[in-house]
CHARMM-style PDB file with segment names, atoms N, HN, CA, C and O in Angstrom:
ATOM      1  N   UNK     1       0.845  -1.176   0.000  1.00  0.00      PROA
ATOM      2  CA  UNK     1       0.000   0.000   0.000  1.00  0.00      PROA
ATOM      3  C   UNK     1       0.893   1.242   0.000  1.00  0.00      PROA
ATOM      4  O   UNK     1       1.987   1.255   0.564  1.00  0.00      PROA
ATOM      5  N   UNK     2       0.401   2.238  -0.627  1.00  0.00      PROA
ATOM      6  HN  UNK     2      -0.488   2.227  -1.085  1.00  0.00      PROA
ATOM      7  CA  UNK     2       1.052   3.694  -0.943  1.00  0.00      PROA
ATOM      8  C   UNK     2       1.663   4.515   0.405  1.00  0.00      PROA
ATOM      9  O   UNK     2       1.059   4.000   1.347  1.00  0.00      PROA
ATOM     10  N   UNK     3       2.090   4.999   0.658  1.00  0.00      PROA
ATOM     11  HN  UNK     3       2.580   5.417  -0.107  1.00  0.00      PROA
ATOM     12  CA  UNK     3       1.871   5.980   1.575  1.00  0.00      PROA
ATOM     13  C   UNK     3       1.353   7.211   1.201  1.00  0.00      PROA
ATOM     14  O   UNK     3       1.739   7.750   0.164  1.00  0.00      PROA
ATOM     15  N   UNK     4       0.405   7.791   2.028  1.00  0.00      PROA
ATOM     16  HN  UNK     4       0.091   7.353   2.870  1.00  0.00      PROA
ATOM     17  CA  UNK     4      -0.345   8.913   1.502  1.00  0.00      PROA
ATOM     18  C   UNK     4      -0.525   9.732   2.318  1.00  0.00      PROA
ATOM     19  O   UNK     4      -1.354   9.536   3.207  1.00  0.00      PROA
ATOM     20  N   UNK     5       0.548  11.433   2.212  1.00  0.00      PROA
ATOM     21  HN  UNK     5       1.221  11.593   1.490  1.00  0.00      PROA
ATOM     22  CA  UNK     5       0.580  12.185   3.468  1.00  0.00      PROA
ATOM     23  C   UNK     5      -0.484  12.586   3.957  1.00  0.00      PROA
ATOM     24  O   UNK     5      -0.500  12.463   5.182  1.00  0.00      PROA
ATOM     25  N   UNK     6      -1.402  13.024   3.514  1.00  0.00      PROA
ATOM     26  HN  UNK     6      -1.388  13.123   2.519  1.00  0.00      PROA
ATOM     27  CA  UNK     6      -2.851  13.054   3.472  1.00  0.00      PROA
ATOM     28  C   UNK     6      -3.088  12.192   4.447  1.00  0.00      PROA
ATOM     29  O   UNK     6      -2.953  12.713   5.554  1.00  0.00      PROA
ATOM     30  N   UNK     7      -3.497  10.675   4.475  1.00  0.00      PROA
ATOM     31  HN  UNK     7      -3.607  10.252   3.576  1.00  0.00      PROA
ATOM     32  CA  UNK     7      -4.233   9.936   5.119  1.00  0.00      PROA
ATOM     33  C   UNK     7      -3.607   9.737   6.338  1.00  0.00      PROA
ATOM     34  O   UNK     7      -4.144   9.410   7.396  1.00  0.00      PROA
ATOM     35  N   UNK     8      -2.557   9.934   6.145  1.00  0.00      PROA
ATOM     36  HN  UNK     8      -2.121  10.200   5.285  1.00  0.00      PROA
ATOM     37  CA  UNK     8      -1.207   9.764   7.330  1.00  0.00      PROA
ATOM     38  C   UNK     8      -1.537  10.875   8.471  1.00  0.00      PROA
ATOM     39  O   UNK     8      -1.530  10.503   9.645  1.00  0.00      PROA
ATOM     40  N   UNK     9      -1.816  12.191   8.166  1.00  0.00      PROA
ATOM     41  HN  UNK     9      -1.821  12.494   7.213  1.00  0.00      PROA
ATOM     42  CA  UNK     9      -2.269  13.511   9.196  1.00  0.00      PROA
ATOM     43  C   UNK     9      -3.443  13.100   9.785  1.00  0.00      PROA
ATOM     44  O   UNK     9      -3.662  12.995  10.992  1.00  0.00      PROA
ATOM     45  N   UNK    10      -4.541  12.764   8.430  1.00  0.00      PROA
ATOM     46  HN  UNK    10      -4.363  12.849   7.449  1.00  0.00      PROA
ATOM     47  CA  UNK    10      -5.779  12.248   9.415  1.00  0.00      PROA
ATOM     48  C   UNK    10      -5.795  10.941  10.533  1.00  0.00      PROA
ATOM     49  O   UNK    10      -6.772  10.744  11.256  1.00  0.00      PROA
ATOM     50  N   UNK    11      -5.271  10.574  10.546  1.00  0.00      PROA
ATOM     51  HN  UNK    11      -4.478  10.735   9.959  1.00  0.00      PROA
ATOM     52  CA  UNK    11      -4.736   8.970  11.295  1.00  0.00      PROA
ATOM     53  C   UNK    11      -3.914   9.468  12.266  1.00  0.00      PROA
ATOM     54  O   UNK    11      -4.139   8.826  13.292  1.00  0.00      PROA
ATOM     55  N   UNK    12      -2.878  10.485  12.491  1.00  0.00      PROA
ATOM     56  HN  UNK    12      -2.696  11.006  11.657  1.00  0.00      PROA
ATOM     57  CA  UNK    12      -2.240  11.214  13.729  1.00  0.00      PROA
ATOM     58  C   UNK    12      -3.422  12.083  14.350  1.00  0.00      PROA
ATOM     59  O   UNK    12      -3.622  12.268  15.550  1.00  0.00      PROA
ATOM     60  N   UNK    13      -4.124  12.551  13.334  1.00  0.00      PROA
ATOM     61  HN  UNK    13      -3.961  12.401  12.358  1.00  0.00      PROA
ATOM     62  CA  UNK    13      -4.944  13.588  14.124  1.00  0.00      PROA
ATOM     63  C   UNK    13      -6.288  12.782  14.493  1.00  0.00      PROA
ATOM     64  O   UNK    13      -6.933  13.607  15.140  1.00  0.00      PROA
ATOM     65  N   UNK    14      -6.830  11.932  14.438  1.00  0.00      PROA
ATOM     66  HN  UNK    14      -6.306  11.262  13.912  1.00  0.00      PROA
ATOM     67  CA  UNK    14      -7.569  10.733  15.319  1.00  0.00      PROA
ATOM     68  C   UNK    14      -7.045  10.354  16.751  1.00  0.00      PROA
ATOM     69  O   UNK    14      -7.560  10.447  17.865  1.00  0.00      PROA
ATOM     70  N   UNK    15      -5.752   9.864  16.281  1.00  0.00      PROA
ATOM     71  HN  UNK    15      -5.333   9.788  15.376  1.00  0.00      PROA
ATOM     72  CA  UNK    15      -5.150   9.001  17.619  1.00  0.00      PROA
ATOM     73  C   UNK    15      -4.730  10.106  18.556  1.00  0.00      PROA
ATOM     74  O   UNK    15      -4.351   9.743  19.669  1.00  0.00      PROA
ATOM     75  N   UNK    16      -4.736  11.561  18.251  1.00  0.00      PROA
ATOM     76  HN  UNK    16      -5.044  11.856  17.346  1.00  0.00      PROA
ATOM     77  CA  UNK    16      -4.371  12.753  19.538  1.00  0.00      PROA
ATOM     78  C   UNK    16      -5.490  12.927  19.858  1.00  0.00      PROA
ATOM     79  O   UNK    16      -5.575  12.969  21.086  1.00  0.00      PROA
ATOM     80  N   UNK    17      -6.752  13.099  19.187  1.00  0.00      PROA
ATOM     81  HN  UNK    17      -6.683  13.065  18.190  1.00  0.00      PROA
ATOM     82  CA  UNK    17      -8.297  13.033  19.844  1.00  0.00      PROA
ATOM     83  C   UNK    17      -8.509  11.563  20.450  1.00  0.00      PROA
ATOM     84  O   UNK    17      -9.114  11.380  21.507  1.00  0.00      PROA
ATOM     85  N   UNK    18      -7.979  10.579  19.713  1.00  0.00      PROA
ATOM     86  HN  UNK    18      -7.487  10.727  18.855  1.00  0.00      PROA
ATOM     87  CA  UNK    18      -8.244   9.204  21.073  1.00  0.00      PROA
ATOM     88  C   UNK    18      -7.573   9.648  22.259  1.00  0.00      PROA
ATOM     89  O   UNK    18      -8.232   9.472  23.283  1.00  0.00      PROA
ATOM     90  N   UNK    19      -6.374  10.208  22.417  1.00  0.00      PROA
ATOM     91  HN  UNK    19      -5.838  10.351  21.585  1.00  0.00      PROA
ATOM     92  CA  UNK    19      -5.701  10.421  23.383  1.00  0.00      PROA
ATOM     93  C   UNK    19      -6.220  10.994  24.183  1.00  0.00      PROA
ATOM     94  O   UNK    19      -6.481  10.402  25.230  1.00  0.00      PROA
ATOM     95  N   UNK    20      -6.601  12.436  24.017  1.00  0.00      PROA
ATOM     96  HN  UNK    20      -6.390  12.917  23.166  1.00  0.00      PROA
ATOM     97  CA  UNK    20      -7.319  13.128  24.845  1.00  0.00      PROA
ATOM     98  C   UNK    20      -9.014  12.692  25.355  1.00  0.00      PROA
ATOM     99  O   UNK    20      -9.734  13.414  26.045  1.00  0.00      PROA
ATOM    100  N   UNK    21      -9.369  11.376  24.822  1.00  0.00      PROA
ATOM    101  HN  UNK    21      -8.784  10.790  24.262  1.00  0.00      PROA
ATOM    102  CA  UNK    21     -10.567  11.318  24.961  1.00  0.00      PROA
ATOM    103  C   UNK    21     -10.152   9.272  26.251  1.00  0.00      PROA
ATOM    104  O   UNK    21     -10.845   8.363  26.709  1.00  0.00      PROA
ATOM    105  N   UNK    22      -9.238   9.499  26.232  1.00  0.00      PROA
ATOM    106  HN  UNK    22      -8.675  10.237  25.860  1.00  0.00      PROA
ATOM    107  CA  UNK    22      -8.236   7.929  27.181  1.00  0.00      PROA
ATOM    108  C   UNK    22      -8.972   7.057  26.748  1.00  0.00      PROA
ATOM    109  O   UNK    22      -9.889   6.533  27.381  1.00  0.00      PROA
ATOM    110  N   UNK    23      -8.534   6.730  25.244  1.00  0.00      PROA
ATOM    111  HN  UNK    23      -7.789   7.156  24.730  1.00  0.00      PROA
ATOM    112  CA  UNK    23      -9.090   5.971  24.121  1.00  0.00      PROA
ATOM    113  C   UNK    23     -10.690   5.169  24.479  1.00  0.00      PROA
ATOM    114  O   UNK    23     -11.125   4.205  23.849  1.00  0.00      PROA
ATOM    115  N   UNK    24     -11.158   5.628  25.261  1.00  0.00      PROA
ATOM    116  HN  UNK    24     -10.805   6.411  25.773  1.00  0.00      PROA
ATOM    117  CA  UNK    24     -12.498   5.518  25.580  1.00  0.00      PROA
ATOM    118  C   UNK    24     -13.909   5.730  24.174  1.00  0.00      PROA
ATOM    119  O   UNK    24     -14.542   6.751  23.905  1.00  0.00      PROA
ATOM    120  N   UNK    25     -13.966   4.870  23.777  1.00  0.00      PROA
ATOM    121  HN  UNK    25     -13.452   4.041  23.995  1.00  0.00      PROA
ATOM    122  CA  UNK    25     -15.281   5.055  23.025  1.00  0.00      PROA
ATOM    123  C   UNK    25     -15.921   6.210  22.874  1.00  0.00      PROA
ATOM    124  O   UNK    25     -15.855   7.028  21.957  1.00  0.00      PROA
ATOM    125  N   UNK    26     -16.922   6.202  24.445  1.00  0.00      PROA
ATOM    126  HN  UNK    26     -16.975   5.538  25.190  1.00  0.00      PROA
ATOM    127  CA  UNK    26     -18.295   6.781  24.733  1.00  0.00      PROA
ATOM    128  C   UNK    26     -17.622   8.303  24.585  1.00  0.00      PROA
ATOM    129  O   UNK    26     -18.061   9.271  23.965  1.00  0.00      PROA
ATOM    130  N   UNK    27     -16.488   8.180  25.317  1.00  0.00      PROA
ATOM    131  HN  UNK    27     -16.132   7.393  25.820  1.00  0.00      PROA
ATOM    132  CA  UNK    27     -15.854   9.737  25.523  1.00  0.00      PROA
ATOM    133  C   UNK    27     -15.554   9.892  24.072  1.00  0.00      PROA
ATOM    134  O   UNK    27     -15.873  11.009  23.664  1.00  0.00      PROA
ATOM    135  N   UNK    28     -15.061   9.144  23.213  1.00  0.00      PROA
ATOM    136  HN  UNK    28     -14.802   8.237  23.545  1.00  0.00      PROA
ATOM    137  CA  UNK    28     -14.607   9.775  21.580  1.00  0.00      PROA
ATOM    138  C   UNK    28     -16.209  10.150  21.282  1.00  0.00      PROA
ATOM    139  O   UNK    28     -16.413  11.357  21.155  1.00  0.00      PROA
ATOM    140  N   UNK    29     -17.243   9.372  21.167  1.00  0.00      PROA
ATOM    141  HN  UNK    29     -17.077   8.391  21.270  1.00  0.00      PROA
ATOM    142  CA  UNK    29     -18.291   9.695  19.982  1.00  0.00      PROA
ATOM    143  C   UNK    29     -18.999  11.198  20.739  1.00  0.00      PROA
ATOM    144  O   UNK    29     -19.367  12.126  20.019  1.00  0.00      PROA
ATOM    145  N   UNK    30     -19.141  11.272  22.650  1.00  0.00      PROA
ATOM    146  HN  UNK    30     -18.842  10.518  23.234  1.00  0.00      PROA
ATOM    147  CA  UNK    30     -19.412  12.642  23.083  1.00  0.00      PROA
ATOM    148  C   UNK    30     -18.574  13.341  22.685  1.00  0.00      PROA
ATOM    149  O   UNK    30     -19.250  14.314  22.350  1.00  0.00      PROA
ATOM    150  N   UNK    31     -17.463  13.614  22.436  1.00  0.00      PROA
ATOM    151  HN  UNK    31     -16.914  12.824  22.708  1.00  0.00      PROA
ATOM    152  CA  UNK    31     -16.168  14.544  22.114  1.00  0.00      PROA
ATOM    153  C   UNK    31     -16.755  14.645  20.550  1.00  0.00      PROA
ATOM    154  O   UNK    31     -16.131  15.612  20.113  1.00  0.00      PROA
ATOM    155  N   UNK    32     -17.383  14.296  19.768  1.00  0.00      PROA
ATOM    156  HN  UNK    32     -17.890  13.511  20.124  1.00  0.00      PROA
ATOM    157  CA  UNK    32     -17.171  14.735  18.423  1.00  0.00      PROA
ATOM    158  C   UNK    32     -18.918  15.179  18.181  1.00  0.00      PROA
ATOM    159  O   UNK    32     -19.162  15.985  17.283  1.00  0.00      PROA
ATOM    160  N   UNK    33     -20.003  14.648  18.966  1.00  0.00      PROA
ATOM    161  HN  UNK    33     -19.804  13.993  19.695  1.00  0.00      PROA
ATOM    162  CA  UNK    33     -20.790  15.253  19.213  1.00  0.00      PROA
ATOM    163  C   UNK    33     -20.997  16.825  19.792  1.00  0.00      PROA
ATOM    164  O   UNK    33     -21.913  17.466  19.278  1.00  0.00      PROA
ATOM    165  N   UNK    34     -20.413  17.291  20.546  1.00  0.00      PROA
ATOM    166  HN  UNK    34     -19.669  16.770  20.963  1.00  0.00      PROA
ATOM    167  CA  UNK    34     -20.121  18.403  20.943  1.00  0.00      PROA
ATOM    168  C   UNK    34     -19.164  19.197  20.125  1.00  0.00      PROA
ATOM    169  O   UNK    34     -19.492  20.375  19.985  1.00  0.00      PROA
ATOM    170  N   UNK    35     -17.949  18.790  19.497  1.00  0.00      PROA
ATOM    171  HN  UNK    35     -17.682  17.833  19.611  1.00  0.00      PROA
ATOM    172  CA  UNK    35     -17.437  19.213  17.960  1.00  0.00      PROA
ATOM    173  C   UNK    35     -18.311  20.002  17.134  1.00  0.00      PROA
ATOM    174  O   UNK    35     -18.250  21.200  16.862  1.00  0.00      PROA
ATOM    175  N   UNK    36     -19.600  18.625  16.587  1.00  0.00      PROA
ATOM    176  HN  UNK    36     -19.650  17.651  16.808  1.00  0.00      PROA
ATOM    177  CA  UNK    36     -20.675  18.949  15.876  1.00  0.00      PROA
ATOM    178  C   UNK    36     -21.843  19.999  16.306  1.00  0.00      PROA
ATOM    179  O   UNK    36     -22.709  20.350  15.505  1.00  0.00      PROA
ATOM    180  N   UNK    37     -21.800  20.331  17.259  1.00  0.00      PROA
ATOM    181  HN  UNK    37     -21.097  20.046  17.910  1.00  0.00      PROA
ATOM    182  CA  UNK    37     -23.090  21.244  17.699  1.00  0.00      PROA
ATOM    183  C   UNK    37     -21.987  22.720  17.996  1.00  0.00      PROA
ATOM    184  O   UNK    37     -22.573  23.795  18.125  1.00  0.00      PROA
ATOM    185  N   UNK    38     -20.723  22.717  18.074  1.00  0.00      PROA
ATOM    186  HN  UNK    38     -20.247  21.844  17.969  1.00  0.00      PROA
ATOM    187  CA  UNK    38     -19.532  23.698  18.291  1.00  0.00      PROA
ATOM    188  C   UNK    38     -19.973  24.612  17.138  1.00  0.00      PROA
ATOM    189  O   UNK    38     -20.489  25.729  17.146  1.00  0.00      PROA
ATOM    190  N   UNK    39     -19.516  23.584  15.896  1.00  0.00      PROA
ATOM    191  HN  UNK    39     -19.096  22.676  15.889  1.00  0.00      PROA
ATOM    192  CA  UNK    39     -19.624  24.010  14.519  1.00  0.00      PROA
ATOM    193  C   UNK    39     -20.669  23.673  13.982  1.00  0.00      PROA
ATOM    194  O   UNK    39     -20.541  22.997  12.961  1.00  0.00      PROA
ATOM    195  N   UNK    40     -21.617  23.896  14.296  1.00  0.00      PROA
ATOM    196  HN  UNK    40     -21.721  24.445  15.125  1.00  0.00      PROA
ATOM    197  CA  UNK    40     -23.215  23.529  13.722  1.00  0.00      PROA
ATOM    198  C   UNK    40     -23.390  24.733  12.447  1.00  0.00      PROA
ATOM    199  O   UNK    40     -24.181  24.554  11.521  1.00  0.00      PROA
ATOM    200  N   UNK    41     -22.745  25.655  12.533  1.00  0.00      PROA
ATOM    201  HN  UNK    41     -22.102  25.801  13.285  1.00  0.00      PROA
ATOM    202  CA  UNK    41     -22.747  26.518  10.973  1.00  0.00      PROA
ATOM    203  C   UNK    41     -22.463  26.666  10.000  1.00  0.00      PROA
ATOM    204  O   UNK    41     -22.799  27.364   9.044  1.00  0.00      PROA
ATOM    205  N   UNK    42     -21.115  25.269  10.453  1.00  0.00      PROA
ATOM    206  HN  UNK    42     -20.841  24.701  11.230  1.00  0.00      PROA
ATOM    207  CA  UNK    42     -20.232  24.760   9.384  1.00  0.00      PROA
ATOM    208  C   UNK    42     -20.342  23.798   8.792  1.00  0.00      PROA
ATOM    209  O   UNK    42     -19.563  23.381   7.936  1.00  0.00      PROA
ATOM    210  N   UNK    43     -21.657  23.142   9.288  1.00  0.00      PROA
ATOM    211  HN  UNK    43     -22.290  23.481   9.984  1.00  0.00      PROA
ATOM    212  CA  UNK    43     -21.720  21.774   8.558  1.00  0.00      PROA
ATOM    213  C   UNK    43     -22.527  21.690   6.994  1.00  0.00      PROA
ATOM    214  O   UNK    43     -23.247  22.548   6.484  1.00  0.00      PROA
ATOM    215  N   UNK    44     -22.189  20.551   6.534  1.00  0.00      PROA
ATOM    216  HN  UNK    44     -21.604  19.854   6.948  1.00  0.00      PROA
ATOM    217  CA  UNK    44     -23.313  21.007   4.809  1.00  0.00      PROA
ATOM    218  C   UNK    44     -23.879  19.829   4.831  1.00  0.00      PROA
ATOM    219  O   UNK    44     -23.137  18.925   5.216  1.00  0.00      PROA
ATOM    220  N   UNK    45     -25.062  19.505   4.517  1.00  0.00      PROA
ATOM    221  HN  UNK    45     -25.665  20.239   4.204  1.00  0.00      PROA
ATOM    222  CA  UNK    45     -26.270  18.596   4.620  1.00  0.00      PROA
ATOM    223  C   UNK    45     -26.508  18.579   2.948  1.00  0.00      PROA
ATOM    224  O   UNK    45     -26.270  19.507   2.175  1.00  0.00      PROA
ATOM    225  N   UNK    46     -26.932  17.537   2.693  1.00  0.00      PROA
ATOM    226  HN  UNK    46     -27.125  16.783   3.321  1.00  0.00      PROA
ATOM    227  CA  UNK    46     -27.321  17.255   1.443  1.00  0.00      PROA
ATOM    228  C   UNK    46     -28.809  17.809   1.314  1.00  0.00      PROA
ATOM    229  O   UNK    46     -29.581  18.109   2.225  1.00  0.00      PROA
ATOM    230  N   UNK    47     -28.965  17.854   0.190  1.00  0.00      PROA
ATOM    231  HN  UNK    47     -28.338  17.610  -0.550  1.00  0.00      PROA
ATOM    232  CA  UNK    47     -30.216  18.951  -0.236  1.00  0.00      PROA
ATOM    233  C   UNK    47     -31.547  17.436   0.597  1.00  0.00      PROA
ATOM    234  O   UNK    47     -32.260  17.746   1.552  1.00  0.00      PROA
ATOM    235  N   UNK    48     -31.583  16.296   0.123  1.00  0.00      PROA
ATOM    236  HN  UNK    48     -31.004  16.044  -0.652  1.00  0.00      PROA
ATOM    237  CA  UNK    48     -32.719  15.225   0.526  1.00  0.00      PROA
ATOM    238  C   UNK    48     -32.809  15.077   1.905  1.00  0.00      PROA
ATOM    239  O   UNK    48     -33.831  14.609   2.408  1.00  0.00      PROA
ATOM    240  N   UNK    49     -31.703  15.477   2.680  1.00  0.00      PROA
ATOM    241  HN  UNK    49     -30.873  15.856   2.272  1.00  0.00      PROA
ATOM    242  CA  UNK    49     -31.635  15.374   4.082  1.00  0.00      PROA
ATOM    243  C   UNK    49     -32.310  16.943   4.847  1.00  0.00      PROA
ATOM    244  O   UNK    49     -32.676  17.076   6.015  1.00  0.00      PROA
ATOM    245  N   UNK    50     -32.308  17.852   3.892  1.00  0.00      PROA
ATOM    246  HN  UNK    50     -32.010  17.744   2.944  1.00  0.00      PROA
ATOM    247  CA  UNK    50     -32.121  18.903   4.528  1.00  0.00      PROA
ATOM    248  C   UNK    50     -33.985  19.302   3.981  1.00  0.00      PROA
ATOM    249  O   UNK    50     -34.537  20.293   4.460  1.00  0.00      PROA
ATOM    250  N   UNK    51     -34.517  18.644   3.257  1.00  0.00      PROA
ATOM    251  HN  UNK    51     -34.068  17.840   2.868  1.00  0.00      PROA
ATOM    252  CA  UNK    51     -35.793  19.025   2.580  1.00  0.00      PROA
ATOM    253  C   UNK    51     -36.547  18.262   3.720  1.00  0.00      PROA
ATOM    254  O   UNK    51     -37.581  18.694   4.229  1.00  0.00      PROA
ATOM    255  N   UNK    52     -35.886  16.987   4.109  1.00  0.00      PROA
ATOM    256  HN  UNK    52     -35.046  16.636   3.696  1.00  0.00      PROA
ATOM    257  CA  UNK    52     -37.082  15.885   4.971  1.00  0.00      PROA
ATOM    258  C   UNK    52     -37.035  16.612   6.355  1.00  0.00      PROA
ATOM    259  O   UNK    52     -38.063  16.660   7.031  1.00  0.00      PROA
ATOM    260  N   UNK    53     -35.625  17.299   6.887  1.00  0.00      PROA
ATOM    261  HN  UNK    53     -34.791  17.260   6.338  1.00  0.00      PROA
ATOM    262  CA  UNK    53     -35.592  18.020   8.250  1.00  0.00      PROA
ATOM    263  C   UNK    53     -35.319  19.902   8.092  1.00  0.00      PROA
ATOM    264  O   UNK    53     -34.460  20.668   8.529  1.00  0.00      PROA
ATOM    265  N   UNK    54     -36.450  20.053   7.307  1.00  0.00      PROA
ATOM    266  HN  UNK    54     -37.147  19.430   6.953  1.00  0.00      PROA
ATOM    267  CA  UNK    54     -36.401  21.865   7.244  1.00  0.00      PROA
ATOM    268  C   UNK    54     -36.198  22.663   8.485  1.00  0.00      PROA
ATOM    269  O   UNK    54     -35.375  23.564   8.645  1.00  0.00      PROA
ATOM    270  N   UNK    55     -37.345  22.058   9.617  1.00  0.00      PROA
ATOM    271  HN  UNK    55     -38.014  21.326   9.487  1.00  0.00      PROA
ATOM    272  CA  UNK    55     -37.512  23.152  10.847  1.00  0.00      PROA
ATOM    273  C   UNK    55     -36.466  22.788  11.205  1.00  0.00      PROA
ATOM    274  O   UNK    55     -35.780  23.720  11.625  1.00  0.00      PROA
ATOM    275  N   UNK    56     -35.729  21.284  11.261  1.00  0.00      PROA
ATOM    276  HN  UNK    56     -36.286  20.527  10.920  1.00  0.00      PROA
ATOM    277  CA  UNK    56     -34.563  21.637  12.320  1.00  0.00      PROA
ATOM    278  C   UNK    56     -33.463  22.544  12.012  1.00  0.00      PROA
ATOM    279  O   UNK    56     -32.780  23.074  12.889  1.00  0.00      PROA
ATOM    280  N   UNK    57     -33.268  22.747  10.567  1.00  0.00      PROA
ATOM    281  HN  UNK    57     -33.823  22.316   9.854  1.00  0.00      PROA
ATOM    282  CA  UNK    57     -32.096  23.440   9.954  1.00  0.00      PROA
ATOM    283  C   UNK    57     -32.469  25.291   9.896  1.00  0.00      PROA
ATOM    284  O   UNK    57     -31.794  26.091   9.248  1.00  0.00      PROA
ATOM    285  N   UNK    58     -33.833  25.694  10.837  1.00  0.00      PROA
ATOM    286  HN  UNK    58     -34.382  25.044  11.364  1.00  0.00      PROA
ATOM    287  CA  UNK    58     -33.800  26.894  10.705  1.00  0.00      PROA
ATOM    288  C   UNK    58     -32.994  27.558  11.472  1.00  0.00      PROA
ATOM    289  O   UNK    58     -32.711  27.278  12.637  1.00  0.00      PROA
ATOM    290  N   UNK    59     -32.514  28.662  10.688  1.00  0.00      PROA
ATOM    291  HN  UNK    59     -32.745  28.889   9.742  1.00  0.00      PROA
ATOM    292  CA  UNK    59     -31.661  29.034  11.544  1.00  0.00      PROA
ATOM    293  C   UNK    59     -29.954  29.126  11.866  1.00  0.00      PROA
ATOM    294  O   UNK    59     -29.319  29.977  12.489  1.00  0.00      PROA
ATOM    295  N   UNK    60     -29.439  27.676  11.051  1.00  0.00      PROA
ATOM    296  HN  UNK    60     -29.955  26.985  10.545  1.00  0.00      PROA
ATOM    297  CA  UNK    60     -28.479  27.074  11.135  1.00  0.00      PROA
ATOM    298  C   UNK    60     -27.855  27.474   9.589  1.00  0.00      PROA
ATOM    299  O   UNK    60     -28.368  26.955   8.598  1.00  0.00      PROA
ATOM    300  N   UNK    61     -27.017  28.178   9.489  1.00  0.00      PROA
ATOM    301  HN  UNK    61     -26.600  28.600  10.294  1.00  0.00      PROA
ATOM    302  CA  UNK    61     -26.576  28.221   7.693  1.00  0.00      PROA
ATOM    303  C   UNK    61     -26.079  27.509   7.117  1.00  0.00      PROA
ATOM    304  O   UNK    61     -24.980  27.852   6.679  1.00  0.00      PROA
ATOM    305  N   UNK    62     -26.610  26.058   6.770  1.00  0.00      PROA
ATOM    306  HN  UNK    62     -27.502  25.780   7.126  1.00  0.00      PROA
ATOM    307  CA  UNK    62     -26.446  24.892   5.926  1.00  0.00      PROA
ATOM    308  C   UNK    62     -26.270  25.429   4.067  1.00  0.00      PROA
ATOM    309  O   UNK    62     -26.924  25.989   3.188  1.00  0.00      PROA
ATOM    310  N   UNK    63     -25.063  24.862   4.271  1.00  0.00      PROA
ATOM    311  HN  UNK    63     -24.531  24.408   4.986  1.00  0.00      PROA
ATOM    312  CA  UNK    63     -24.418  24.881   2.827  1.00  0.00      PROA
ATOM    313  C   UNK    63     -25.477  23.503   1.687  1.00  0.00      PROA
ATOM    314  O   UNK    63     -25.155  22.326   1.850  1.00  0.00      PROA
ATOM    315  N   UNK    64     -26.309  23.736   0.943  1.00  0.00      PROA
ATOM    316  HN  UNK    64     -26.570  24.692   0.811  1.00  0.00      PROA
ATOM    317  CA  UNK    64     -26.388  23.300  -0.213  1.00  0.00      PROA
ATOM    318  C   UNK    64     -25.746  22.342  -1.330  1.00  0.00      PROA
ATOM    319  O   UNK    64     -25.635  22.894  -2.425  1.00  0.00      PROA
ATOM    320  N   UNK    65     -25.457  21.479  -1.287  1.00  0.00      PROA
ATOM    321  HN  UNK    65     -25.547  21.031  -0.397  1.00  0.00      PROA
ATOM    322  CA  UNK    65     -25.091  20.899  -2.904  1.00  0.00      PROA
ATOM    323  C   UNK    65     -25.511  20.200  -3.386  1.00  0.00      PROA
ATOM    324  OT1 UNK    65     -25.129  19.917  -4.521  1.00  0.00      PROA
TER     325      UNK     65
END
């Protein structure tokens, strides 16, 4: 298999969030839940996801594509 610096950063930058989360599961998926509601302005929803949940996205500036 290749090496790919790319995939290589994302794979260091996982295992320093396992770290800080004392490779605990429950604590990784709350740690990236709270990520997600951090940056809730930044996220982009697909247009079929975002038509079936309108009210929840009021408000929130969901990117389109």
């Amino acid at each position: 298999m290749k090496d790919d610096p790319t995939i290589d950063q994302i794979r260091e930058i996982r295992r320093r969030i396992s770290a800080i989360c004392d490779h605990d599961p429950k604590k990784f998926v709350e740690y990236y839940i709270e990520f997600q509601k951090k940056y809730r302005d930044r996220l982009v929803y697909p247009a079929e996801l975002r038509e079936d949940h309108e009210e929840e996205f009021i408000g929130a500036e969901a990117v389109v594509d």
